[in-house]
Each structure stands twice: as structure tokens, then as C-alpha cells.
C-alpha positions as CSV (number, residue, x, y, z in Angstrom):
1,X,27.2,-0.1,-0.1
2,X,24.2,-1.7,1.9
3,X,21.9,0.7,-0.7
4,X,23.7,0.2,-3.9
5,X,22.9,-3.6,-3.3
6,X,19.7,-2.9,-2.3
7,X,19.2,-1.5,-5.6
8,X,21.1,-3.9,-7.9
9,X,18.6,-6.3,-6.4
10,X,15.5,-4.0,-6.7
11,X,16.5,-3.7,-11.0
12,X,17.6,-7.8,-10.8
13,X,14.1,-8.5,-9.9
14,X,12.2,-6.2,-12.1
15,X,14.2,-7.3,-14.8
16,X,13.7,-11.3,-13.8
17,X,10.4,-10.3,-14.0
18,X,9.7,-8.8,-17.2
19,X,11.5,-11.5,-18.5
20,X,9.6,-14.8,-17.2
21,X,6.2,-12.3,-17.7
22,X,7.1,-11.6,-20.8
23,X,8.3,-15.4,-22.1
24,X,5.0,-16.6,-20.6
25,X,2.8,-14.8,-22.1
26,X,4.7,-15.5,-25.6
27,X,4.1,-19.4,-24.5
28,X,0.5,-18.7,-23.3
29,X,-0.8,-15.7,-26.1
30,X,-4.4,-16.5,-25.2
31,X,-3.8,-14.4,-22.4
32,X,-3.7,-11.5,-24.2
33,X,-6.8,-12.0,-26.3
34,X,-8.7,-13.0,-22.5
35,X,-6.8,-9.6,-21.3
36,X,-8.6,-7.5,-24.3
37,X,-11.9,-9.1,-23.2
38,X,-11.7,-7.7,-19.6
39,X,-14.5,-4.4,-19.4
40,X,-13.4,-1.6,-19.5
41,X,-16.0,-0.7,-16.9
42,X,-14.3,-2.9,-14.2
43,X,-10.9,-0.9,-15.1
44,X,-12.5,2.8,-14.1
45,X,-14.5,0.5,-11.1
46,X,-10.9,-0.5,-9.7
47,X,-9.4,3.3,-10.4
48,X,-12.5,4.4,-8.3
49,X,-11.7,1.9,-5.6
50,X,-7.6,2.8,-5.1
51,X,-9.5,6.3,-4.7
52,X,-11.2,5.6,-2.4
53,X,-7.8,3.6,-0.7
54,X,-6.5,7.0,-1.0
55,X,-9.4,8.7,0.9
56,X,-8.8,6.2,3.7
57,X,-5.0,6.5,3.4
58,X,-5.6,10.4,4.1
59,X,-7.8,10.0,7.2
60,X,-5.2,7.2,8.1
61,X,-2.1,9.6,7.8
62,X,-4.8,12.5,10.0
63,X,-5.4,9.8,13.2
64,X,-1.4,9.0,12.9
65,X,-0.2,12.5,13.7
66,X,-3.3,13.5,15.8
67,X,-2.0,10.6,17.8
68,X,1.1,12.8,18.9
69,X,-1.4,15.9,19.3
70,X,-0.6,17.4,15.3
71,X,-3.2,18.4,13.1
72,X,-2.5,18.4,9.8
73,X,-3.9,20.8,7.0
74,X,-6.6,19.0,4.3
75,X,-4.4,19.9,1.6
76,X,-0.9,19.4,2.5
77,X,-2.3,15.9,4.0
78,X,-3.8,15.3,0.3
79,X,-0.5,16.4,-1.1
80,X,1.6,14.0,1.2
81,X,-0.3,10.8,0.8
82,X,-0.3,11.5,-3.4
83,X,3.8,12.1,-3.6
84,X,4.3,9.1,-1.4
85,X,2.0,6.6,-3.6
86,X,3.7,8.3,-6.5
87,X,7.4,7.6,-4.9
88,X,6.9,4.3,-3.8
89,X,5.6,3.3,-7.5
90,X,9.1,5.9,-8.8
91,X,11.9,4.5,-6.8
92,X,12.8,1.5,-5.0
93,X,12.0,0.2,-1.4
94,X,9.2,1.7,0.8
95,X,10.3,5.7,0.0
96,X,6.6,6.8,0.9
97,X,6.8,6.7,4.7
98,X,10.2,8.4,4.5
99,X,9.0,10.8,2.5
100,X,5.8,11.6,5.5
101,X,8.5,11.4,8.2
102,X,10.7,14.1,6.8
103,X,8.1,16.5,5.9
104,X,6.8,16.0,9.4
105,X,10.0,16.6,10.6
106,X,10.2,19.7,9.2
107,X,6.6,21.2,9.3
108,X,5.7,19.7,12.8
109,X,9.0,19.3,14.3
110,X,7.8,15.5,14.6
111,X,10.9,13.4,15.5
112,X,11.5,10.8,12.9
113,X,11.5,8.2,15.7
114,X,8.1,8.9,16.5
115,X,6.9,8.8,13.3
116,X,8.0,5.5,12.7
117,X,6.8,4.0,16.1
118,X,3.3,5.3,14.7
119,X,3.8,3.5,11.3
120,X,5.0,-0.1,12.8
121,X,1.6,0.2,15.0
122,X,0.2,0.7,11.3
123,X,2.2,-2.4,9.6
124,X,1.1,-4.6,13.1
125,X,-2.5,-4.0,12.5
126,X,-1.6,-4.3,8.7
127,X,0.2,-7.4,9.3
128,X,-2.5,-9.2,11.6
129,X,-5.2,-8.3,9.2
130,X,-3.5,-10.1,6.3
131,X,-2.8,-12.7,8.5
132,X,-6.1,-13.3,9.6
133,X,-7.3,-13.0,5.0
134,X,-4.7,-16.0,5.0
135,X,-6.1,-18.1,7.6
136,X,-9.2,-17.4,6.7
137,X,-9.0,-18.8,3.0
138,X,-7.4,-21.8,4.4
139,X,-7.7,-25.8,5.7
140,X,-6.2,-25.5,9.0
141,X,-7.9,-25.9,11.8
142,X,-9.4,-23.5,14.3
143,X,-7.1,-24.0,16.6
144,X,-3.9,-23.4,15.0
145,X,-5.5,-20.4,13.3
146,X,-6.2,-19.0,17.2
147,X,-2.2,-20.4,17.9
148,X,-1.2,-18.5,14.7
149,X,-2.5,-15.0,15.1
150,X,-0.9,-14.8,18.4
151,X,2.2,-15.2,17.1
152,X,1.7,-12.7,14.9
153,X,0.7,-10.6,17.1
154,X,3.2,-11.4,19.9
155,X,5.8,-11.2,17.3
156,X,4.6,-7.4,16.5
157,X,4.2,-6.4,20.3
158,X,7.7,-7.5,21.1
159,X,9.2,-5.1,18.0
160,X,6.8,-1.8,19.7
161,X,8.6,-2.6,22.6
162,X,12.6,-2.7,21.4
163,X,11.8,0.0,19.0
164,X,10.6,2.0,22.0
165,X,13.6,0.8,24.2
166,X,16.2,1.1,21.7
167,X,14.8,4.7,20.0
168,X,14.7,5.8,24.4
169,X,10.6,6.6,24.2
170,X,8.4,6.4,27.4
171,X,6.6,3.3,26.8
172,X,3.7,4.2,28.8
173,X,3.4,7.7,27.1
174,X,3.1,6.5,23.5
175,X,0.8,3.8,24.4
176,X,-1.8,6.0,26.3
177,X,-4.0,7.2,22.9
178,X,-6.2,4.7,22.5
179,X,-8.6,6.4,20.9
180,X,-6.6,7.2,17.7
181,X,-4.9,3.6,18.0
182,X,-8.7,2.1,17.5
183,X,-9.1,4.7,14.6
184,X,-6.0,3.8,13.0
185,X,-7.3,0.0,13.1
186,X,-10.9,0.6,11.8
187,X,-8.7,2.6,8.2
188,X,-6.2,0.0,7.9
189,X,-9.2,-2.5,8.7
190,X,-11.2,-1.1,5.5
191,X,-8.5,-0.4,3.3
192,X,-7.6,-4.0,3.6
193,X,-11.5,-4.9,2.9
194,X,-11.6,-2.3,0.1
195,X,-8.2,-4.0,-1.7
196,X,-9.6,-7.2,-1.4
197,X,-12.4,-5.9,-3.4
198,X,-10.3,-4.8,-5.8
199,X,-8.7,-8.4,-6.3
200,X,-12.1,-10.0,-6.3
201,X,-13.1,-7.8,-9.3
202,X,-9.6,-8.8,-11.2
203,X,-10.3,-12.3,-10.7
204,X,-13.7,-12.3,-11.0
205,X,-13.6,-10.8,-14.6
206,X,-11.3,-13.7,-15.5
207,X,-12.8,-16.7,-14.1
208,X,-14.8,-18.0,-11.1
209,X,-13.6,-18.7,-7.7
210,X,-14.9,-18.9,-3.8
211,X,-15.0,-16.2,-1.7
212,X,-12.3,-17.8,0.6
213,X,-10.0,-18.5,-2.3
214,X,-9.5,-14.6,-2.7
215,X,-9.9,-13.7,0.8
216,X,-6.4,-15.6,1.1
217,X,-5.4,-14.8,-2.4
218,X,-5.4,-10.8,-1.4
219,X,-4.0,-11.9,2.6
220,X,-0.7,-12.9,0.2
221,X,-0.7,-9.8,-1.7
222,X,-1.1,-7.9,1.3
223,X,1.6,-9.2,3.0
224,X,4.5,-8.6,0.1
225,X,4.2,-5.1,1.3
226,X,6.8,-6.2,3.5
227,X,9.1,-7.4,1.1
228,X,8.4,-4.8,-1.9
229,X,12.0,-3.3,-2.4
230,X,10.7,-2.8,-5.9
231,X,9.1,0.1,-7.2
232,X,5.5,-0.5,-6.9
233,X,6.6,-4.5,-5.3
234,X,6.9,-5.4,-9.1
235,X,7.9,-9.4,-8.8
236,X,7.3,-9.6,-5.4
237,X,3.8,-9.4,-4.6
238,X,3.5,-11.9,-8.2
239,X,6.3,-14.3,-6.3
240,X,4.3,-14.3,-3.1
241,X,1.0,-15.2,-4.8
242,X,2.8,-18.1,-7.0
243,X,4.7,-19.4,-4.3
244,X,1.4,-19.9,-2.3
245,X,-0.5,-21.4,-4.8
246,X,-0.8,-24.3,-3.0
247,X,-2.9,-22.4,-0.4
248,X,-5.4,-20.2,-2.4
249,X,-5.7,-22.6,-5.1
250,X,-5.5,-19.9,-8.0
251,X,-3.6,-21.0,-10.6
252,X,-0.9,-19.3,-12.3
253,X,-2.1,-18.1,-15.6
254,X,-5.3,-16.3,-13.6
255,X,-2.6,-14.7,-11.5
256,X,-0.9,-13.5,-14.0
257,X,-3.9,-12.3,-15.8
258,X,-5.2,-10.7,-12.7
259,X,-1.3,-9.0,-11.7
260,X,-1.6,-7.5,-15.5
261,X,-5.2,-5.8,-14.8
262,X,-4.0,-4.5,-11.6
263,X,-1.1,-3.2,-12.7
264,X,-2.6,-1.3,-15.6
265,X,-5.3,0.1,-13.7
266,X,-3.5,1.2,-10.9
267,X,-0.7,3.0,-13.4
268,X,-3.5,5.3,-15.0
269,X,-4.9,5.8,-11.4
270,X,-1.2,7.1,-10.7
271,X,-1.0,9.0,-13.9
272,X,-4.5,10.7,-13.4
273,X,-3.2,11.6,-9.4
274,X,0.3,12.7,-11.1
275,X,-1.7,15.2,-13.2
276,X,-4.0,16.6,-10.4
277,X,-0.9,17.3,-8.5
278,X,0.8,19.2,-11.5
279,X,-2.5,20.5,-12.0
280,X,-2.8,22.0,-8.2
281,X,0.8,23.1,-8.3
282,X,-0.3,24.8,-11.6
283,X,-3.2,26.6,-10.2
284,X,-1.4,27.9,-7.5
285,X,1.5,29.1,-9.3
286,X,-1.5,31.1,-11.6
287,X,-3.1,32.4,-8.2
288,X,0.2,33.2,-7.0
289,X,1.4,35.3,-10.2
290,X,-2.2,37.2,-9.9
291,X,-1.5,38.2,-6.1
292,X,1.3,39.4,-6.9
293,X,-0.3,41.6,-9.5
294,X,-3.1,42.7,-7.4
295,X,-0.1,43.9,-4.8
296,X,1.7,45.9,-8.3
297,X,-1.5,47.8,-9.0
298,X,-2.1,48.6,-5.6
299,X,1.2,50.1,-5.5
């Protein structure tokens, strides 16, 4: 029932979505003819960047099971990381981490627990980072900046610890690799640096803005990742950037503008990784049909 609700929800706000995107741009058509003036060179220069995301999303996903002592093969890490960007842009809610934990499960013998105590160290040094892009691009005062990020990060140490109470893992044991812990930081660290990149491109090629309004601008995109019970956080990550308009001082028509590029770009990077994987899986369907010839004629 819980799912099913889940769901309605998920298609409610893709649909809500479509519709007020849809009925602005009809009010506001010079978006389109500023949206046909974009280059297409900063298109294939945002493709190259969410490859590069993916680079650091396989060396993440390495220093995440190296932390329990697994290492993982080049290709089947490759393989993961590009079925869970293409899931959690197919289905609704966060399916890409599930998708890691069960095939870990079953290659590595990994308990699912585990997996997901490694992923909400992930989301706590996700979480802080964004934070810290928020505060960053705004008024307040050093002070409650300091007073703010300890929340945050108070707030993140206190789940670790009833996770690990409540899933009946030795606190002390899965806290000891610090190594990989400071690895894990330093990915999510520049694939946080590399996305705001990526947003400074969009609205760069639409109109000008200070380097602290899209500092915060991508800290609020950042964060709907924890709200995205859409495929690909369609509506949400747009709702989170509206609503805190007020903060980043963007206004709503460059927004929309720069959701549009994003989302276009990012589709044909998911199309062009959805063909490499058919592609691979094509390849070794060809190599495995000629094996099994070799073994014929050796027979």
C-alpha cells in the first residue's frame, strides 16, 4: 500500500509538472527561441562532465566496498554504476542503491545492512557538502553558518549511530577504516564541485550571475536528492530551486531555462550510456557465440 502511494505521488508530480512547465512556457515562448540559442558546444561540454561524474561515481562505488575488505572487478563496477543511473532516471524513488546492494549481496555475499550503512556515510558527506554550497551563496552570518553545519552534521552522526544500533553492527568495527572514509569524501567532494560546474555552464549560457549565486543555486539542487521519488527527481529538484529563490536570487524563467538544458543533456548522456551497455552486452554475446565455436571445431 505504502508503495502504491508512493507511486501515485511519484506520476502526480511528474504530471503537475509537465503541466505548469508546459503552461509557462506557452505564457513565456521567448524561452524557447533563448533555448534554441544555447551552443551546442556547451551541450556535449555538460555530456563530458556527467562523464566524468560517472568516472568518480565508479571510484566512489570501488572505496565503498573496499571499505568492507571487497574488491570489485573494473567492468562489473562500470556495469553497476551505468544500470543504477539508468534505473534511477526509469523508475521511481532512489532504485540505484538498491539495485548496488542486491548485486553485492549476491556476488560478495555483502549484507544489505552494510551496504547501506556505507551509503548513509555517502549521503552525510553528500548532505554536509550541499549544505555548506547553501551557506556559502548566502547573507547569514558566520556564525550561524558555523551553528548550522553542526547540525547538520550532528543530525547525520546521530542516524550512523541508530542505524548501527538498530541493524545490531559493532559500532567500533565499521567506524575503524578511515582511510576509505577520507576517500569516499574527497569523490563525493568533487563530484559535488564537478555538478556545480555543470549548473554554472547552464546558467551561464543564459544570463549572468555571481559565483555565490550558483554556488547556493547547485547546494539546492543537490539537496533534492533527498526528496527525488521521481524518476530522475523530475519536479522536485525544479520545486526546491523555486522555493528558494529568495536565497540564490535566480529568478524563475532562468531556472526553468537552465532545468530544460540540463535535462536534455543529461537524457542523451543516458541514451549514449544505454547504448554502450547494449553495445557491451552485444559484444560479449558475439565473443561468446565464437568460443563456443572454437570449442565445436576443436571437437
Amino acid at each position: 500500500m505504502k508503495k502504491k502511494l508512493q507511486i501515485f505521488f511519484s506520476i502526480l508530480i511528474v504530471l503537475v509538472t509537465i503541466y505548469i512547465f508546459t503552461d509557462y512556457v506557452i505564457k513565456h515562448h521567448q524561452i524557447i527561441s533563448r533555448l534554441l540559442k544555447v551552443n551546442p558546444l556547451e551541450i556535449i561540454l555538460i555530456i563530458l562532465l556527467y562523464s566524468l561524474i560517472f568516472v568518480i561515481l565508479y571510484y566512489l562505488l570501488k572505496f565503498m566496498v573496499q571499505y568492507f575488505d571487497i574488491n570489485i572487478d573494473k567492468k562489473d563496477n562500470l556495469l553497476l554504476n551505468a544500470y543504477s543511473l539508468l534505473a534511477n532516471f526509469s523508475f521511481f524513488g532512489q532504485a540505484g542503491p538498491g539495485i548496488r546492494a542486491i548485486y553485492l549481496r549476491n556476488k560478495f555475499k555483502l549484507a544489505i545492512k552494510k551496504f547501506i550503512f556505507i551509503t548513509l556515510i555517502y549521503y552525510s558527506f553528500y548532505s554536509v557538502i550541499a549544505v555548506c554550497l547553501i551557506l556559502f551563496g548566502s547573507s547569514l552570518k558566520l556564525i550561524w553558518s558555523i551553528l548550522i553545519i553542526l547540525i547538520v552534521v550532528s543530525a547525520n552522526f546521530i542516524v550512523i549511530k541508530w542505524y548501527l544500533k538498530k541493524r545490531q553492527l559493532d559500532r567500533q568495527k565499521h567506524l575503524l577504516s578511515i582511510k576509505n572514509l577520507v576517500y569516499i569524501f574527497l569523490a563525493t567532494l568533487a563530484q559535488l564541485i564537478i555538478q556545480t560546474i555543470i549548473y554554472m555552464i547552464e546558467l551561464e549560457s543564459i544570463g549572468k550571475f555571481a559565483i555565490h549565486q550558483i554556488v547556493a543555486y547547485s547546494g539546492f539542487a543537490d539537496l533534492a536528492l533527498f526528496a527525488s521519488i521521481t524518476p530522475g527527481g523530475i519536479g522536485i529538484r525544479e520545486a526546491f530551486l523555486i522555493f528558494s529563490e529568495k536565497i540564490h536570487h535566480i529568478p524563475t524563467a532562468s531556472i526553468v531555462l537552465a532545468s530544460l538544458i540540463d535535462r536534455s543533456a543529461y537524457f542523451i548522456y543516458l541514451i549514449v550510456l544505454l547504448i554502450i551497455v547494449l553495445l557491451f552486452h552485444g559484444f560479449k554475446k558475439i565473443k561468446k557465440l565464437k568460443l563456443n565455436d572454437k570449442n565445436e571445431l576443436e571437437k
